[in-house]
C-alpha positions as CSV (number, residue, x, y, z in Angstrom):
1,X,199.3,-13.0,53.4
2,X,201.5,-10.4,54.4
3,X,199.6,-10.3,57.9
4,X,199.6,-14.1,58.2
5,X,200.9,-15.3,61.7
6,X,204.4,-16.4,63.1
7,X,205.2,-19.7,61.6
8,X,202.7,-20.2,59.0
9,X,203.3,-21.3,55.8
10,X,201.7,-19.6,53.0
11,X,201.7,-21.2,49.2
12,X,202.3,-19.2,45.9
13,X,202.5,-21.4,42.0
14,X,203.7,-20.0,39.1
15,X,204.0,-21.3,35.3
16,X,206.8,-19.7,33.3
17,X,208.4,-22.3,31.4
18,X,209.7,-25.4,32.4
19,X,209.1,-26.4,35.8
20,X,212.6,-27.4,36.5
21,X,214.0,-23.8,35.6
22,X,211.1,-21.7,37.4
23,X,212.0,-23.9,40.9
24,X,215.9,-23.8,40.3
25,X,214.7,-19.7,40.7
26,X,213.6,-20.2,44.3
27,X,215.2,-22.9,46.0
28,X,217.5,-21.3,47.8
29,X,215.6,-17.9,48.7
30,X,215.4,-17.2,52.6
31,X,212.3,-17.9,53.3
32,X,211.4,-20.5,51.3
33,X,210.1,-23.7,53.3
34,X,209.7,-26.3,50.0
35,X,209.3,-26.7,46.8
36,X,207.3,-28.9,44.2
37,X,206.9,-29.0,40.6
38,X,203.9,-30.5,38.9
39,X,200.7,-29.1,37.1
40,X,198.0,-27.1,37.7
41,X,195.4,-25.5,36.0
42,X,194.3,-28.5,33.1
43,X,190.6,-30.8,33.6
44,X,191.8,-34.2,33.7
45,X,192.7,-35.7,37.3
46,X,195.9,-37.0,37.8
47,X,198.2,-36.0,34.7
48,X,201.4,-37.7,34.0
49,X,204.1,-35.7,32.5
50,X,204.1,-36.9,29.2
51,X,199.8,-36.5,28.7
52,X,200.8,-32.5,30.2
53,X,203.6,-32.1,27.4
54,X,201.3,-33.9,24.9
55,X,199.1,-30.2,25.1
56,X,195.6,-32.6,25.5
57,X,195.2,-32.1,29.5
58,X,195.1,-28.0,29.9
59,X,197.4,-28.3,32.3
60,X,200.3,-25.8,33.2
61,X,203.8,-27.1,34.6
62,X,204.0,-24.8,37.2
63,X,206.4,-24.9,40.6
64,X,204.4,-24.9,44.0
65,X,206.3,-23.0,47.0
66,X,206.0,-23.0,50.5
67,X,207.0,-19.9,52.6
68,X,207.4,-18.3,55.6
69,X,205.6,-14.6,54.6
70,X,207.4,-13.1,58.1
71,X,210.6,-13.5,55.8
72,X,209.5,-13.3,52.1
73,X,206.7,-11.9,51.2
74,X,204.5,-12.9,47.9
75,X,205.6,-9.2,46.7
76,X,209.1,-10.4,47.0
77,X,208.4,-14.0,45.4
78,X,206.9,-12.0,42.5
79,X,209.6,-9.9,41.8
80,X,211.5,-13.2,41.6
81,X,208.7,-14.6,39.6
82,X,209.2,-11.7,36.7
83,X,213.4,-12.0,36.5
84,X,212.5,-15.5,36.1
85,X,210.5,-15.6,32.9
86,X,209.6,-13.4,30.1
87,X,206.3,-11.4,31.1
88,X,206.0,-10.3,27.4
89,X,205.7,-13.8,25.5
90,X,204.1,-16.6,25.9
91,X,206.5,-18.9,24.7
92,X,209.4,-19.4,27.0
93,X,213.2,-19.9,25.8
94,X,212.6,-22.9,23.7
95,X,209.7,-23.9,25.3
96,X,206.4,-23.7,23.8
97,X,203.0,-24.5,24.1
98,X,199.6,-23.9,26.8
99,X,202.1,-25.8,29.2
100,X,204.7,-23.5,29.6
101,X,202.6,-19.9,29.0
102,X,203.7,-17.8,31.8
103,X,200.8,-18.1,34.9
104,X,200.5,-16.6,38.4
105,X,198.1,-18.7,40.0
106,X,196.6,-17.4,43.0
107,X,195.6,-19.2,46.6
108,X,193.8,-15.7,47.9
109,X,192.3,-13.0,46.8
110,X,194.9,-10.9,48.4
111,X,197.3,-12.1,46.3
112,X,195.4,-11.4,43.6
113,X,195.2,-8.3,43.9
114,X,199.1,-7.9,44.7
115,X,199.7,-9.6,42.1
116,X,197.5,-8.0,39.6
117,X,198.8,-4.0,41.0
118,X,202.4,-5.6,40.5
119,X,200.8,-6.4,36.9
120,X,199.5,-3.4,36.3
121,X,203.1,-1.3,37.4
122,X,205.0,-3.5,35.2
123,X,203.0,-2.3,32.5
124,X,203.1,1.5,33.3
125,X,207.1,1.4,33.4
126,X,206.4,0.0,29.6
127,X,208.3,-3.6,30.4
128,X,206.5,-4.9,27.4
129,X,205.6,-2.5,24.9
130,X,202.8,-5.1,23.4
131,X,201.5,-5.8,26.9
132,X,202.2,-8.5,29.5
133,X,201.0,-12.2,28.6
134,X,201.4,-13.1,32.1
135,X,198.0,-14.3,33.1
136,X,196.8,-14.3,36.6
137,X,194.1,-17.4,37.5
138,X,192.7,-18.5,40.4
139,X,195.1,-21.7,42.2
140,X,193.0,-25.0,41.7
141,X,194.2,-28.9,42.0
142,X,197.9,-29.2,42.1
143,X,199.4,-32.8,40.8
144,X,202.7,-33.5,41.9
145,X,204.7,-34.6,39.3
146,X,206.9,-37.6,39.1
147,X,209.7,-37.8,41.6
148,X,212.6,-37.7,39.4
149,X,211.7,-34.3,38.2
150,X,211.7,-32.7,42.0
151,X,215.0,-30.8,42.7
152,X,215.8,-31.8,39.3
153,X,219.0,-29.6,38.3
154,X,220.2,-30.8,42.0
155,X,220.1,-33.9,41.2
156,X,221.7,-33.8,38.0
157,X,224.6,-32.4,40.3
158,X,223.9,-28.6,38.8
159,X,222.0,-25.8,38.6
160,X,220.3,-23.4,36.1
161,X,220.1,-19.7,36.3
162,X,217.0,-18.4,34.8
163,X,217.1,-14.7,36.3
164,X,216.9,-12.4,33.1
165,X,219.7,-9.6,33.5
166,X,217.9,-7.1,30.4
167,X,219.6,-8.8,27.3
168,X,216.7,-11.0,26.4
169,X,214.2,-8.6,24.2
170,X,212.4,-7.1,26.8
171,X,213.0,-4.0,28.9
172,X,214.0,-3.9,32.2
């Protein structure tokens, strides 16, 4: 997407966690049009937030992101993406289960393959010593969730700081 044209709007998702902590992690990055939390990845149509957190609809709580790739790039967003979670466990923090295992999901195939070499590096340096649980799928149908969780640390009249600085049992 990096060659996409002035003033288009290119989409990245990612799972890492709650959706609320993962968005609070680029809300405020130059470059970044929107955001939206809600789920992606499950096979039921239309989930609610409590059948997605009950583990029975597949789904991932994931943040969706609009940007301008002339001043982010998905490179950029991914590097965002890893200080944001923990590439070397699927459970997150506190949170557990299929819903919060860490996800890149993909709109092109160009971003696949960024994001699989970016993968791949990570890997190399020895980040995780057991190997990155960070899966890489293909995007599919994104559900918005409920309004009340959108911006939801803003709302609350806050913010959350999710960007690992090395001290949570991983290397950096």
């Amino acid at each position: 997407m990096e060659d996409a044209e002035p003033g288009t709007t290119c989409i990245a998702t990612f799972c890492g966690g709650s959706f609320w902590d993962i968005e609070s992690a680029f809300r405020h990055v130059r470059g970044v049009i929107a955001t939206s939390v809600g789920f992606m990845g499950g096979f039921i149509p239309s989930p609610t937030y409590e059948g997605v957190c009950s583990g029975t609809t597949g789904h991932s709580e994931v943040v969706m992101i609009g940007y301008n790739p002339a001043i982010v790039s998905f490179l950029d967003l991914l590097d965002i993406f890893f200080r944001s979670h923990n590439p070397c466990q699927k459970q997150q923090g506190e949170y557990r289960g299929l819903q919060y295992e860490p996800v890149i999901f993909c709109h092109s195939d160009q971003d696949k393959q960024v994001a699989l070499k970016y993968v791949t590096d990570l890997q190399h340096e020895g980040r995780c010593p057991e190997g990155i649980v960070t899966r890489i799928a293909p995007a599919s149908a994104f559900f918005r969730a409920e309004e009340y969780h959108q911006q939801f640390y803003e709302k609350m009249g806050g913010s959350y700081t999710v960007l690992h600085t090395g001290d949570h049992g991983y290397n950096e």
